[in-house]
N, C-alpha and C positions, 0 to 999 in steps of 0.2 A: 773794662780794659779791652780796647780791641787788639788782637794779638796777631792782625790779618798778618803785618807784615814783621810777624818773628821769625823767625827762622834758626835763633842760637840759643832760645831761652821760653816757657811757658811760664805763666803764675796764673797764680789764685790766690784770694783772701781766703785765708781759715782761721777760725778763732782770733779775727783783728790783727792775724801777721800776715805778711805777704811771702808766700812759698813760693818759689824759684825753683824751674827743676830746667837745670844746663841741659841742653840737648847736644851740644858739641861735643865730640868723643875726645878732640884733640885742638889744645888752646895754645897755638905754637905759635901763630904770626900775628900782625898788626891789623890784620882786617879782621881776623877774627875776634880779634877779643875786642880791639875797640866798638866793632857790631854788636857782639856780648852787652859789651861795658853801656851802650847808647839802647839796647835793649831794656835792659836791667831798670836803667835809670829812667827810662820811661814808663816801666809799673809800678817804681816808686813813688813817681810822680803822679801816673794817674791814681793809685790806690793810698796816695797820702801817707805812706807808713814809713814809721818810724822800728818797727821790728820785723826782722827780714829773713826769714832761713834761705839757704841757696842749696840745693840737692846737686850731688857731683855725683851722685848713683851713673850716668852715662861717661862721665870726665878719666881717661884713662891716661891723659898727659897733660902738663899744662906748666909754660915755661915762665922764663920772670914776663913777659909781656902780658900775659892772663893776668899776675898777680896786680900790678898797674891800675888794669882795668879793675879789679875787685879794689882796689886802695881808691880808688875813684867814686865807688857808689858809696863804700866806708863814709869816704870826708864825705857827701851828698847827707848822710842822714845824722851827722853832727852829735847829736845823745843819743841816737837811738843804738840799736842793739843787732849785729847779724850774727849767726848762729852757721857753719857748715855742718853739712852730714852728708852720710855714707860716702865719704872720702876714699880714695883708692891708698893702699902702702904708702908708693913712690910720692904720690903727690899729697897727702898727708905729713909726710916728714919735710917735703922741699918745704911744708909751713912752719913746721917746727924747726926746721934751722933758721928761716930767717926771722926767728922768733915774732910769727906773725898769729900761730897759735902756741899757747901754752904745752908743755909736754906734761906737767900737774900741777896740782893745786895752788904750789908754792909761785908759779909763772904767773903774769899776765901776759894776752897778747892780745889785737887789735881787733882778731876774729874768736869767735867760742865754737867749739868742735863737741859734735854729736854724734855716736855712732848709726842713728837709724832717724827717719824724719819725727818718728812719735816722742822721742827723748828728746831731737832740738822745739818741738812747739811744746814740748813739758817745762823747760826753761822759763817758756815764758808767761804761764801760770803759777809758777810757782810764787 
């Protein structure tokens, strides 16, 4: 994966998933996320995967236009599987309300929520 020209987003392959760690602190307008979003879907594409964590450990806002862009790479890997973690409060719940993550067991939602990166690549050994 050459990453010369990221600037919103790193990855690595570990254990057959591809980790994503957002680097944008705040995902409030159209260039940025869509840069995210064209980011994103470029390590998908180079690294072929099908299961994805996206680390929001630097993500301290992020409006519906960010959400967009993640619903973008979503439809991109059709069966596959993304996983968020270390999600902030505020932006945590903006996913639980648009029931895009589950709030428990009894929910589904589009994405699967992780509190720490070791628990979302645990998902996906399991």
């Amino acid at each position: 994966m050459n990453e010369d020209n990221f600037h919103h987003a790193s990855g690595a392959v570990r254990d057959n998933v591809l980790v994503v760690t957002i680097l944008a602190q705040r995902i409030a307008d159209p260039d940025t996320s869509y840069a995210l979003r064209d980011e994103i879907l470029s390590m998908v594409d180079s690294a072929n995967a099908s299961q994805v964590v996206l680390d929001f450990q630097q993500v301290h806002f992020m409006g519906s236009v960010g959400v967009l862009a993640l619903m973008a790479v979503r439809r991109r890997l059709e069966g596959g599987q993304v996983v968020l973690c270390n999600v902030s409060g505020a932006v945590r719940e903006m996913f639980e309300v648009c029931r895009l993550i589950a709030k428990d067991a009894s929910e589904n939602g589009l994405f699967e929520a992780a509190d720490s990166l070791e628990t979302a690549l645990a998902r996906f050994t399991a």
